[in-house]
N, C-alpha and C positions, 0 to 999 in steps of 0.2 A: 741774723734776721733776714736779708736778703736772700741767702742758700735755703732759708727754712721758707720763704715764697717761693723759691725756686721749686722747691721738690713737692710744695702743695701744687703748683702748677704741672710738674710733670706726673704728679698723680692725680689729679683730673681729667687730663689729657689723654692718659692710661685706660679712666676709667669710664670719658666719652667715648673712645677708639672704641675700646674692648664690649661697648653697647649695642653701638652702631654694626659692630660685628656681626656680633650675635643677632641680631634680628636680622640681619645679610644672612645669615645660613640656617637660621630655624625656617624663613620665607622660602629658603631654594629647597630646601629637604624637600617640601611637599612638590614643586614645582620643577623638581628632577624626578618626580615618578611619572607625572605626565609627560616629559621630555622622553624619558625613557621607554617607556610604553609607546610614544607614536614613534621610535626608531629603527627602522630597520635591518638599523647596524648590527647588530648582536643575532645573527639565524637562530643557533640554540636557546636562546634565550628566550626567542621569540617563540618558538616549540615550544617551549614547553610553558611560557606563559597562555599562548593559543590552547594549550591541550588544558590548562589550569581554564581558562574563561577567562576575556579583558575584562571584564568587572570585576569579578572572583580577583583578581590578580593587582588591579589597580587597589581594592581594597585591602588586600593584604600587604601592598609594599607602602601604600597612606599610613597604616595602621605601625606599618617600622619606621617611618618618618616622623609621625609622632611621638612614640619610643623615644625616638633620639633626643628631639626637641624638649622633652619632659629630663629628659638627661642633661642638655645644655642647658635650659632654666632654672634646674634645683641646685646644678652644681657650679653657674656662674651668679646665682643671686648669693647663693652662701658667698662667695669671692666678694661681691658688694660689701655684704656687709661687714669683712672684713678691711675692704676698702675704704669705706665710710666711716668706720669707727677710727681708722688711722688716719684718715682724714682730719674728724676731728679732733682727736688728740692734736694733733700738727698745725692747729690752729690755734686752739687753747692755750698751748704754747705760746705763738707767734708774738711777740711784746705790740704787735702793730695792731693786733687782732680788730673785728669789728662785732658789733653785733648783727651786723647784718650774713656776714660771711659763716657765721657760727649758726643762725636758724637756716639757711638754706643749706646747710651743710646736712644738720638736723634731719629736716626734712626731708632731702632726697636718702638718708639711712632711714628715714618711718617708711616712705615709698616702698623701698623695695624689702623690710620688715613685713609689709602689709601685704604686698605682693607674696612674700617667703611665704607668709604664717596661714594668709586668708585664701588667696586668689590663685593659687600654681597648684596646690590642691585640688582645691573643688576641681578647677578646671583640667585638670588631669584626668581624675574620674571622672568627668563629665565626656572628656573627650575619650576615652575609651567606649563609649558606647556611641556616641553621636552619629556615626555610619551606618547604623541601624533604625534612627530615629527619623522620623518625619519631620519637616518644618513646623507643623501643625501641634508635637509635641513641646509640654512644657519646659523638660529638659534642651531640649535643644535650642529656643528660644534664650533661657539661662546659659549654657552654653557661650550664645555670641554675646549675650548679653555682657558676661563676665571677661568674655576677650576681649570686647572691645572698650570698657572699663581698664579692662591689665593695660592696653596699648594706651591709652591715653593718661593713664596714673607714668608710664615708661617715659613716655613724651614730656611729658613735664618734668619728671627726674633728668631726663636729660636737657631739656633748658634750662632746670638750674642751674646743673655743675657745668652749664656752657657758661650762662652769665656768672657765675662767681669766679671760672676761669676767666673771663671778659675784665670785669670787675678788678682783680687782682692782679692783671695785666695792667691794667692800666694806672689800678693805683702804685703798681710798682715802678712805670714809667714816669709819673708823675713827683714818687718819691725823688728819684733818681734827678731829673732833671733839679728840682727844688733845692736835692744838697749838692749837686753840682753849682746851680746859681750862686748856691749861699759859698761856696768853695773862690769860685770866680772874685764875688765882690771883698773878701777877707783879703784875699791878696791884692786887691785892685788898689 
C-alpha cells in the first residue's frame, strides 16, 4: 500500500516536472529566434539572413519554432494521457484510495483529453497562418483566444496533480505517523 503511494507520488512528480518543461522550451523556441536574430555571433548566418530580409527571416525561423512546439504538444499530451490513465489505475487499486484523489486524477486526464482532441488542433491550424493575419482578423483573435484557454485549462491541470501530490504526501505522512503512534502505545 505504501510503495503503491509511493510510485503514485513519483509519477506525479514525473508528470508535474515533465509539464513545467515543456512549456520551458515550447516559450524558448519562439524566444531564441529573436535571441538569435539580434546576434551577432554567427557572421554567416547573419549573410545570409541579411540577404534573406530580418522579417522574411524572423518569419520563417517563427514558423520552425512553431513546428516544433506543435511537435512537443502532440507528442507529450499523448504521454499524459498515457500517464493519466496509469495514474488512475494506481489509484483504483490503492486499498487507501479517495474519492477525492480519483476525480482530480479524472480530471486532469479530461484536461489534457480536451486539450489533445479540441484545442492543439484548431490551434495548430490556426497558428499556421496567424503571421499573415491582422489583429483585426477574426482568426487571429480565435487564435489567442484558444491559447490562452489551452494555458489556463494547462494551469489548472497542473494544480491538480500539485495538490493531489500535496494531498497524498500528507496523507501518507499522516498514515505513517498514526501507525507508528498506534505501534508505540501496543508495546507501552
Amino acid at each position: 500500500m505504501i510503495r503503491n503511494r509511493s510510485l503514485i507520488l513519483l509519477l506525479l512528480g514525473a508528470w508535474l516536472g515533465a509539464s513545467i518543461l515543456v512549456d520551458i522550451a515550447v516559450t524558448q523556441n519562439f524566444q531564441t529566434v529573436d535571441r538569435f536574430l539580434a546576434s551577432p555571433e554567427n557572421p554567416a548566418a547573419s549573410d545570409r539572413l541579411n540577404a534573406m530580409g530580418q522579417d522574411r527571416a524572423r518569419l520563417f525561423l517563427r514558423r520552425n519554432a512553431a513546428e516544433e512546439n506543435n511537435w512537443i504538444f502532440t507528442n507529450w499530451e499523448r504521454a499524459e494521457l498515457g500517464i493519466g490513465a496509469l495514474l488512475i489505475l494506481m489509484l483504483a487499486v490503492d486499498e487507501r484510495r479517495r474519492r477525492l484523489a480519483l476525480a482530480a486524477a479524472a480530471l486532469a486526464l479530461a484536461i489534457v483529453a480536451a486539450e489533445r482532441l479540441f484545442l492543439t488542433p484548431r490551434i495548430t491550424t490556426l497558428g499556421r497562418v496567424i503571421d499573415g493575419l491582422t489583429p483585426a482578423d477574426p482568426r487571429y483573435r480565435t487564435f489567442w483566444m484558444l491559447h490562452g484557454f489551452y494555458s489556463g485549462l494547462d494551469i489548472l491541470k497542473m494544480l491538480l496533480i500539485f495538490g493531489l501530490g500535496a494531498r497524498l504526501a500528507s496523507a501518507r505522512g499522516t498514515a505513517a505517523a498514526a501507525s507508528q503512534e498506534a505501534l508505540v502505545h501496543s508495546h507501552g
